[in-house]
Structures are given as C-alpha cells and as structure tokens.
C-alpha positions as CSV (number, residue, x, y, z in Angstrom):
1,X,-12.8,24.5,-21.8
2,X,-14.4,27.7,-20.8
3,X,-16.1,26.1,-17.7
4,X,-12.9,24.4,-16.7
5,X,-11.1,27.8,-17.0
6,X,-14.0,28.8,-14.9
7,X,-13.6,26.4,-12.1
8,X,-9.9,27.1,-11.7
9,X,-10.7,30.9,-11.4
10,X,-13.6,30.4,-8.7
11,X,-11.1,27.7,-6.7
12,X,-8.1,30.8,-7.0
13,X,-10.7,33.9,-5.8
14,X,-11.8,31.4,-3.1
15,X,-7.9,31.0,-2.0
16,X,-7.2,34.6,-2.3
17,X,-10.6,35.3,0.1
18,X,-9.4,32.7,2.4
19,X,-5.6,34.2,2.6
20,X,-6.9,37.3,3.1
21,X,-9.3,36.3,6.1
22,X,-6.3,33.9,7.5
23,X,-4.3,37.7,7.6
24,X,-6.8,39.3,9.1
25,X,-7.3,36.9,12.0
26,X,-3.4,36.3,12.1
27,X,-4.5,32.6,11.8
28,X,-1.9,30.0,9.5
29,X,-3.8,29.8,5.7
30,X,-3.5,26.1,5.9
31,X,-6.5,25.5,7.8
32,X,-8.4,28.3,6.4
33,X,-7.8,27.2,2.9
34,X,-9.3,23.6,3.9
35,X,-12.5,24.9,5.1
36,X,-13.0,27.5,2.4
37,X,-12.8,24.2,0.7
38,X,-15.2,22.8,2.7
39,X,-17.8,25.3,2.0
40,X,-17.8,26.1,-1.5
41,X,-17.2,22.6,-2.3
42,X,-20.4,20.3,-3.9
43,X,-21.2,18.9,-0.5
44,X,-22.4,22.1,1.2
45,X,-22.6,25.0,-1.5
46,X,-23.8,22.5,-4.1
47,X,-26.1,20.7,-1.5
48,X,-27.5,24.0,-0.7
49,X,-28.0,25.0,-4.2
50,X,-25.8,27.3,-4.6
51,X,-22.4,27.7,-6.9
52,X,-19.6,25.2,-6.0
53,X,-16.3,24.4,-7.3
54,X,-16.2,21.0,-8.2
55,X,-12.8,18.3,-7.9
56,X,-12.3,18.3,-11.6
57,X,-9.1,17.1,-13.1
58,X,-7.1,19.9,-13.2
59,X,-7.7,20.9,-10.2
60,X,-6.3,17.2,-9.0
61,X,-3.1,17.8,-10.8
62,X,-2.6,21.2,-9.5
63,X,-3.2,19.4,-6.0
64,X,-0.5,16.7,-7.0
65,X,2.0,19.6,-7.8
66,X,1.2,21.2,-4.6
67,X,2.6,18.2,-3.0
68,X,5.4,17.5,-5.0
69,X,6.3,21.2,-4.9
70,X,6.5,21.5,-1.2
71,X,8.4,18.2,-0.9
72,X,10.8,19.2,-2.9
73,X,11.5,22.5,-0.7
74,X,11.8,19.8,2.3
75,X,14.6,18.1,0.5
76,X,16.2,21.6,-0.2
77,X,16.9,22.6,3.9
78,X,18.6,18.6,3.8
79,X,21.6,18.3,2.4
80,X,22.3,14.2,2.0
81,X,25.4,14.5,4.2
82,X,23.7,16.7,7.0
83,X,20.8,13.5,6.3
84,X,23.6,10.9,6.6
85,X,25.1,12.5,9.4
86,X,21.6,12.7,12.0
87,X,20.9,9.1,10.5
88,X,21.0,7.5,14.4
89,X,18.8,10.4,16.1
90,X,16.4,10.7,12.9
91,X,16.1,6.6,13.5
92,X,15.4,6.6,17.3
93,X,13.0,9.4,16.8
94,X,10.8,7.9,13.6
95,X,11.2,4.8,15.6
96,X,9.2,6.5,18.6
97,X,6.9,8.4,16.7
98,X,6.0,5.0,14.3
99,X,6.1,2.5,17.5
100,X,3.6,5.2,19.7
101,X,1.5,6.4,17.3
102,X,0.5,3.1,14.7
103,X,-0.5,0.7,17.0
104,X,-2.8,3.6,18.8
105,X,-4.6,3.8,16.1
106,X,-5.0,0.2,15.5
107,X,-5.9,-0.6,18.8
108,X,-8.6,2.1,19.0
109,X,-9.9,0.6,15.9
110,X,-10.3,-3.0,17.5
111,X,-11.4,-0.8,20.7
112,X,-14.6,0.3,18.1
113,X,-14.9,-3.2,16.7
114,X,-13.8,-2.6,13.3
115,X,-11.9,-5.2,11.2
116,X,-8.1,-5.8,11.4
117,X,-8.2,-5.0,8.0
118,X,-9.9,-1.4,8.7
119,X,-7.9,-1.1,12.2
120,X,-5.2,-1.4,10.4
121,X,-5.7,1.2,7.8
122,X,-6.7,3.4,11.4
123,X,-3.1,2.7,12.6
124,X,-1.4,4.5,8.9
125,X,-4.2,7.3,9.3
126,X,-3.2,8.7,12.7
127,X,0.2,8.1,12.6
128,X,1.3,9.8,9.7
129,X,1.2,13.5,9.9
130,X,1.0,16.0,7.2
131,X,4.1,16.9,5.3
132,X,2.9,19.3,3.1
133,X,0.9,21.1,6.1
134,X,3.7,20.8,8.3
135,X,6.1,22.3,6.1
136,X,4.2,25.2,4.4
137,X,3.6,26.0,8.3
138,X,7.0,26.0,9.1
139,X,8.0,28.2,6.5
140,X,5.0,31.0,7.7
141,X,6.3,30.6,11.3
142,X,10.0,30.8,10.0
143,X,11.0,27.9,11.8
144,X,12.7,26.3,9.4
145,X,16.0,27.8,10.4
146,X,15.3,27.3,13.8
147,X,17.1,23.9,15.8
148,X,13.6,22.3,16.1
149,X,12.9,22.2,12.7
150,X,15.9,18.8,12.2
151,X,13.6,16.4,14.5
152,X,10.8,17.9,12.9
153,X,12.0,17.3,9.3
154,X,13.6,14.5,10.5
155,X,10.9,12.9,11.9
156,X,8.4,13.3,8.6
157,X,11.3,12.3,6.3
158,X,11.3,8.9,8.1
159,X,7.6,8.6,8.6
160,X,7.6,9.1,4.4
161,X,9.6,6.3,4.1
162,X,7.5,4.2,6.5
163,X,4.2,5.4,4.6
164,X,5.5,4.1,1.0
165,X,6.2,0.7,2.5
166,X,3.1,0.6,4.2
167,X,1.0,1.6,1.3
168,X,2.6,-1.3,-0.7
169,X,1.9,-3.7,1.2
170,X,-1.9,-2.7,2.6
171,X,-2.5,-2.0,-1.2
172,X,-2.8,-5.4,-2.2
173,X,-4.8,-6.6,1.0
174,X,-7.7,-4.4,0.7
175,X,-7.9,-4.3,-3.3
176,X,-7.7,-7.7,-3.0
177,X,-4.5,-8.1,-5.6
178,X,-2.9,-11.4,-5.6
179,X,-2.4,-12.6,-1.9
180,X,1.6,-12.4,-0.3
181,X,3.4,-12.7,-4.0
182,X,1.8,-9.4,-4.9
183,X,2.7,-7.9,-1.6
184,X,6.4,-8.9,-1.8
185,X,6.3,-7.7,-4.9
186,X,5.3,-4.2,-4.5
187,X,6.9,-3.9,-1.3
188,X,10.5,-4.9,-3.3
189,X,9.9,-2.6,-5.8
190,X,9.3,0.6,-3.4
191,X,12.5,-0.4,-1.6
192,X,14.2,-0.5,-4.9
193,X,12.7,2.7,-5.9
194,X,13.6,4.9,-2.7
195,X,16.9,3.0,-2.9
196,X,17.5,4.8,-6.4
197,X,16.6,7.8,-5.5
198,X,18.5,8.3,-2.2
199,X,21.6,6.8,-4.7
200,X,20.6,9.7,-7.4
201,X,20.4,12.1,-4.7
202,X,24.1,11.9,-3.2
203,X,25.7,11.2,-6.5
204,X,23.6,13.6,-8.7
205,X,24.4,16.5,-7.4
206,X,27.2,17.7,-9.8
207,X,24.8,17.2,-12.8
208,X,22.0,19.1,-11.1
209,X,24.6,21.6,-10.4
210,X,26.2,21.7,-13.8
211,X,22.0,21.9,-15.2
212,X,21.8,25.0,-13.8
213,X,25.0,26.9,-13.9
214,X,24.9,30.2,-16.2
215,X,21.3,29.9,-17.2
216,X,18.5,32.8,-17.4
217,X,16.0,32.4,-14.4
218,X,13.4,31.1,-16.1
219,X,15.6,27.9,-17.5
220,X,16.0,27.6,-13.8
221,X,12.2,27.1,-13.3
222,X,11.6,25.2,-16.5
223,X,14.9,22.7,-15.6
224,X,13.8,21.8,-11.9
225,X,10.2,21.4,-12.5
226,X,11.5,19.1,-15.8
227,X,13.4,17.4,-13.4
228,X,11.2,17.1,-10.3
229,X,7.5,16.3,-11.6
230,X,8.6,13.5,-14.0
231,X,10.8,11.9,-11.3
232,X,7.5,11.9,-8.9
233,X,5.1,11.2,-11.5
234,X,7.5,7.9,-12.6
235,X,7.8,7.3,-8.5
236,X,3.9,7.2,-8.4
237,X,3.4,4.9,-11.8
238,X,5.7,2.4,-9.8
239,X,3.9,2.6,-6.2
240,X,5.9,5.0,-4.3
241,X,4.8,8.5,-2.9
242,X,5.4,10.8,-5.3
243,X,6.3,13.2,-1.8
244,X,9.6,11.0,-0.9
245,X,10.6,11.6,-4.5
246,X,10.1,15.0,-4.8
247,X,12.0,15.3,-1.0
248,X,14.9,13.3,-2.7
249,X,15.0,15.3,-5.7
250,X,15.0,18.5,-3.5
251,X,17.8,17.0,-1.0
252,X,20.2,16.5,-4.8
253,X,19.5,20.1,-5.8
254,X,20.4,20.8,-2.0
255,X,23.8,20.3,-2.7
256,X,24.3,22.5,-5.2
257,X,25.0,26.2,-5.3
258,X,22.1,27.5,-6.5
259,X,19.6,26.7,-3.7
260,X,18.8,30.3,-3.3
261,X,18.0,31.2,-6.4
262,X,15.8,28.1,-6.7
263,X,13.7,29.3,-3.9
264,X,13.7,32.6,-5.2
265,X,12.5,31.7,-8.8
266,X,10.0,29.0,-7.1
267,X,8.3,30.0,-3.8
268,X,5.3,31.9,-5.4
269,X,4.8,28.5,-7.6
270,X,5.2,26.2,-4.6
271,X,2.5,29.0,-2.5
272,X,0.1,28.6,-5.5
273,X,-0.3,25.1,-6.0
274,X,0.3,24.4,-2.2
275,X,-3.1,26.2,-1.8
276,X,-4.8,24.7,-4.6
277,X,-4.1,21.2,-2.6
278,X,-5.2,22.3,0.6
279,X,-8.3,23.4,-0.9
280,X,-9.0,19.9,-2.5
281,X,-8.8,18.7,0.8
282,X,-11.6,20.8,2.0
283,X,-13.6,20.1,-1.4
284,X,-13.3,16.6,-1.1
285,X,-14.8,16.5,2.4
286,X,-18.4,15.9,3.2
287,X,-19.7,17.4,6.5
288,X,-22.5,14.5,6.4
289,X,-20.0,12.0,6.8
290,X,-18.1,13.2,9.6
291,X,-21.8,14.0,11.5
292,X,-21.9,10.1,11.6
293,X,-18.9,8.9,13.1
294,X,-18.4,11.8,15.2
295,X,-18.6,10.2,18.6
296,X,-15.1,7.5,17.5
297,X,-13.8,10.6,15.8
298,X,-13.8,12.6,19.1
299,X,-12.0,10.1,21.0
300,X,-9.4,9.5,18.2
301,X,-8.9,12.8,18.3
302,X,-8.8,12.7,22.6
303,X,-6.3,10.5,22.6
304,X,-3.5,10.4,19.3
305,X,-3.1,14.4,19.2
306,X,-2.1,13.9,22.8
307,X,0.2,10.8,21.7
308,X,1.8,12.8,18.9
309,X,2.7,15.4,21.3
310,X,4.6,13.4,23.8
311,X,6.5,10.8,21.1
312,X,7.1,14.5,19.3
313,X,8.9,15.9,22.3
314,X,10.9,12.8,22.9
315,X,11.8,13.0,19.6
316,X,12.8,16.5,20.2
317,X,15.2,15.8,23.0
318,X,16.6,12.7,21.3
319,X,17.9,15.5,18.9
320,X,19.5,17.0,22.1
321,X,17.0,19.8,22.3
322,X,15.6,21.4,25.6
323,X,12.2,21.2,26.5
324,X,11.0,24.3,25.5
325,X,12.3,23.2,21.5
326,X,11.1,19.6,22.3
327,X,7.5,21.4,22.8
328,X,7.6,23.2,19.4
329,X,8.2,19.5,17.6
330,X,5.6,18.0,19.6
331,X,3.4,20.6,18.3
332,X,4.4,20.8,14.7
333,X,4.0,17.0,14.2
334,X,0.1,17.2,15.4
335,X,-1.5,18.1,12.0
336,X,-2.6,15.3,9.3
337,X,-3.2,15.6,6.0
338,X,-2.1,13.8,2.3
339,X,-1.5,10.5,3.6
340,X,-4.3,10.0,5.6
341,X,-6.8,11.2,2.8
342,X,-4.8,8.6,0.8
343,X,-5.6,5.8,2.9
344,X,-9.1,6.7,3.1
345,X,-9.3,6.9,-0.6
346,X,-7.7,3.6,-0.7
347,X,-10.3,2.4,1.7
348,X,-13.1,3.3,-0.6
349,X,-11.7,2.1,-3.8
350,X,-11.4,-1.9,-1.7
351,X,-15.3,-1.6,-0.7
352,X,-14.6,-1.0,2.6
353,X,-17.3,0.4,5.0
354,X,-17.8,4.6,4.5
355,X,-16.8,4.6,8.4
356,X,-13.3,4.3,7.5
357,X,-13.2,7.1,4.8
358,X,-15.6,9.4,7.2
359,X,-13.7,9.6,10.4
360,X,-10.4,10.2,7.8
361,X,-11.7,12.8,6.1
362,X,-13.0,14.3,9.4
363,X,-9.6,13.6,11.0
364,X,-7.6,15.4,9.1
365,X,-9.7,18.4,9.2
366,X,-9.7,18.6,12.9
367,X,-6.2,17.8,13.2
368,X,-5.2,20.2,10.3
369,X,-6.4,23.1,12.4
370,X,-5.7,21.8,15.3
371,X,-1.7,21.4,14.0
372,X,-1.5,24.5,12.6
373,X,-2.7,26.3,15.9
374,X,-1.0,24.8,18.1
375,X,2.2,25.7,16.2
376,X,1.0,28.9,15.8
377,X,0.5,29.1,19.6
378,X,3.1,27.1,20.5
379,X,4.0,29.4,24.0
380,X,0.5,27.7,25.4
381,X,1.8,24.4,24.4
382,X,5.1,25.0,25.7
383,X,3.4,26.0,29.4
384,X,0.0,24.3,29.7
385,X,0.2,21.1,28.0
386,X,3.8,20.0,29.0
387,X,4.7,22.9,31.7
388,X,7.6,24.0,30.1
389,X,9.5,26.9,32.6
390,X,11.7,29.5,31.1
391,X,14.2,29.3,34.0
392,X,15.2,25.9,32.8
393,X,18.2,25.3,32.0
394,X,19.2,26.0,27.9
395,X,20.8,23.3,25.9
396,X,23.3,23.6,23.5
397,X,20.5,24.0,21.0
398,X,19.0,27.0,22.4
C-alpha cells in the first residue's frame, strides 16, 4: 500500500515538474507530460538504474479516467441538436478524413511488406488522431469557442465512431476469436451500444437535468462521475470505447442548465487525471523499440502528418470556414494518441511482430508533439505549409 501510495506521488511530482517546465518554455503540457513519461519510466530511468515509476494498476485506472474525463467535456461543447443539425458536413468531413488517411496507412504497410493483417492495423493507427490530446489542447489554446473548433470536434466525434467499429471487427481477426460469426457479432453489438447511447443522450436530458437541480456542489461531482464512469466502464465490458460513451454522456448533460457549473466543479479533476494518462503514454514507451523501426517510422511520419493536414483543411471548408480557419483544423487533427496505443496493444496481445507495436508507440510520440506544436504555432502553418494570406477574403465564419 505504502509503495503504491508512493508510485502515485512520484508519477504526480513528475507531472507538476513537467507543467512547470511546459510554462516556462510556453510549450502545450501534452507533449511534455509524455516524455517526462518517457524518462522516468522503467525503460530508461529503470534501465539506467535509477528510480522509475512503474505502470501499476492504479495508475491505469487514473489513465482510463483521464480519458473518460476529457470525453465527456467533448460531449459538453455538443449539444445533440447542434450534433443533429451539422450531421451532413460532420459526414462529408469524417468521410474525407477516414477515406484519405486509412488506406495511407495501409498501403504504406504493404509498401514495407508487412501482412494485410499488420497493414491493416497501420491503416487504424495513423488515421485516428488523439481525442483526449486534441481536446485538452484546444481548451489551453482556447479554441474551443472559436468556429474551427465544430469540424474539429466534428471530425474526431465521427472518427470515434469509426474506431469502435473497427476495433470490433479487427479484434476477432488478430486474437483469432471465432472467424466472421464472431465478427458480426461484436460488430452488432457496438452498433447497438452507440445506438443506445446517442438514444439516452437526446432523451435523457431532463433526468440529468432534474439529477442535478438544487444540489450542494459536491453532489454535483459525485452524481456526474456516478453517472459517467459506470456508463464507460459498462461501454468497455461490451466492446465499445469507453471515449464515445463518455462523449455521449457529456453531449446529455450538454443539454441541461447546469453545464457551467459542471465545468466549474470538474476541470481540476479532468486536468489531473488527463495528465496522469498522458504520462502512461510516455511510461509505456520504450525508446529501444522505436530505435529499430525508425527508418518506416520516419516515412510514416513524411507522408500521413502531411495527409492529415490537407483532408483537415478540406474538412474545415466543408464546414464553410476560410482558409486561414481551415489551417487551424488541419493542424489540430495532426496529433495521435489513445487509439493508436490501443491498436498496438491489441497487436501484441494477437502475437503479432514487435514492429507493429514499435513504430505505434513511436508514432504517437512524434505526432503528439508534433500536434500540439503545430496548433500551438498554428500562424506558421497557416503561411508556410498551406500559404494562407491575410488579405483573403473572410467567410462568414471569420
């Protein structure tokens, strides 16, 4: 007890160091946190001999509330009907972003020789980008109430529900479980599942609003986490991303009047366990591993951050926004994260070659820092990379 008590202290001093550094530089703490991970983690302060914080269990769980805690503040800036309403433009967006970015990454894994099995595990790896990054970075930029932040939200809403289908139904083929019965299977019960929850979400909002009314602040906290983490925790038991649960619980609380004081009562909680999960991504990571596949990494890297940058500022003006916006979505959807370290976790647990697992692990490292700068600079992006003029004509969204 004392050592786990221990570990958790250590992994919250390394967080507070890293914030603190991330201030100094005026860098995001997203990617900071992940390679604080890095370093004190058991594959290079424990190699080394020194201290390390190791992946223990509750330091998984307070990852897995990270998640489900900054999912939920996703589904509080959507309210079903403003969902409902951007249902054609957050379509043709996801549809652009899913149909440029997937079969890259499967085709560069045939490029390398891999398996169709492994290429197409590639394919979910670089095409879904980070929710949780994305989001905790739009909050620290304050572009959450800015126009780009719809396609950008849009856009990782839709890749959600693409990535819970997908995970049912590569599940199966790489654990080996039960040939196309067990696929159909899992893949009806995920669409039954989000289903439910987008059905709970538009007609629950009264009770999540009566839950709430004329109750102390800490009732608040205690009634939407006793709402939220069982619903994502049951989600997960079933198959389904505990993220797109979370998001569908925050989108029924969305409707109700308390929204504020939710974020209030729960930002400091969300901030905490957010960090906690970026710095399991850094502790799970082993340098060694990346050294090896570094040369496939590189190119996949060459070639998809580009490709996420042009379907993201398609997907931008799709929404009707002008190129300098469009830029800013491009941008924000570059960084990788959850999902990819899923896949790769996946890939392991089927006996898969470590190549797979490496160059994910590596992946999202690279392209979590790479995200969260090139948000943080998006002015380059917006006149370097796609030559974006300020004497362009504004659109509406502007």
């Amino acid at each position: 007890m004392a050592a786990g008590l221990l570990d958790i202290g250590a992994a919250f001093l390394v967080l507070a160091f890293a914030g603190a550094v991330a201030t100094r530089v005026g860098l995001s703490v997203v990617p900071l946190y992940v390679v604080a991970g890095v370093l004190v983690g058991p594959n290079v302060a424990g190699e080394l001999g020194l201290p390390y914080v190791p992946t223990g269990e509750v330091l998984t769980v307070f990852g897995e509330l990270g998640i489900v805690l900054l999912l939920f503040f996703l589904g509080l800036e959507f309210s079903i009907d403003r969902l409902l309403a951007a249902r054609t433009r957050i379509g043709k967006a996801g549809l652009l972003d899913v149909g440029v970015n997937f079969p890259l990454g499967v085709g560069l894994g045939l490029l390398f020789g891999w398996s169709a099995l492994e290429s197409l595990l590639l394919g979910g790896i670089v095409y879904i980008s980070s929710s949780a990054i994305i989001t905790k970075s739009l909050v620290d930029l304050g572009w959450v109430a800015d126009p780009e932040s719809e396609p950008v939200l849009g856009t990782l809403v839709f890749e959600d529900l693409v990535i819970a289908l997908y995970l049912a139904v590569v599940t199966p083929l790489v654990l080996g479980g039960g040939g196309f019965e067990a696929t159909a299977g899992r893949v009806g019960v995920a669409i039954v599942v989000l289903l439910a929850l987008a059905v709970v979400a538009r007609a629950g909002t009264t009770v999540f609003d009566s839950l709430l009314d004329g109750v102390s602040g800490e009732a608040v906290t205690l009634r939407v986490l006793g709402v939220t983490v069982p619903v994502a925790g049951a989600a997960l038991a079933l198959g389904v991303s505990e993220a797109v649960a979370a998001f569908f619980v925050g989108v029924g609380f969305a409707g109700t009047g308390h929204v504020e004081r939710i974020e209030r009562l729960l930002t400091s909680l969300r901030d905490a366990f957010a960090a906690a999960f970026f710095l399991y991504i850094g502790l799970q990571t082993d340098p060694a591993l990346i050294v090896e596949v570094a040369l496939p990494l590189a190119v996949v890297v060459a070639v998809t951050a580009p490709a996420k940058l042009v379907s993201g500022f398609y997907g931008g003006r799709i929404f009707g926004l002008n190129d300098r916006r469009s830029a800013r979505v491009g941008a924000a959807l570059v960084a990788r994260g959850e999902f990819s370290l899923i896949i790769a976790a996946l890939a392991t647990a089927g006996g898969l070659p470590e190549r797979v697992a490496a160059l994910a692990v590596g992946y999202v490292l690279v392209m979590s820092l790479l995200g969260t700068m090139l948000m943080g600079q998006s002015a380059v992006v917006e006149r370097v990379v796609l030559r974006v003029s300020e004497r362009g004509e504004p659109s509406a969204a502007d």
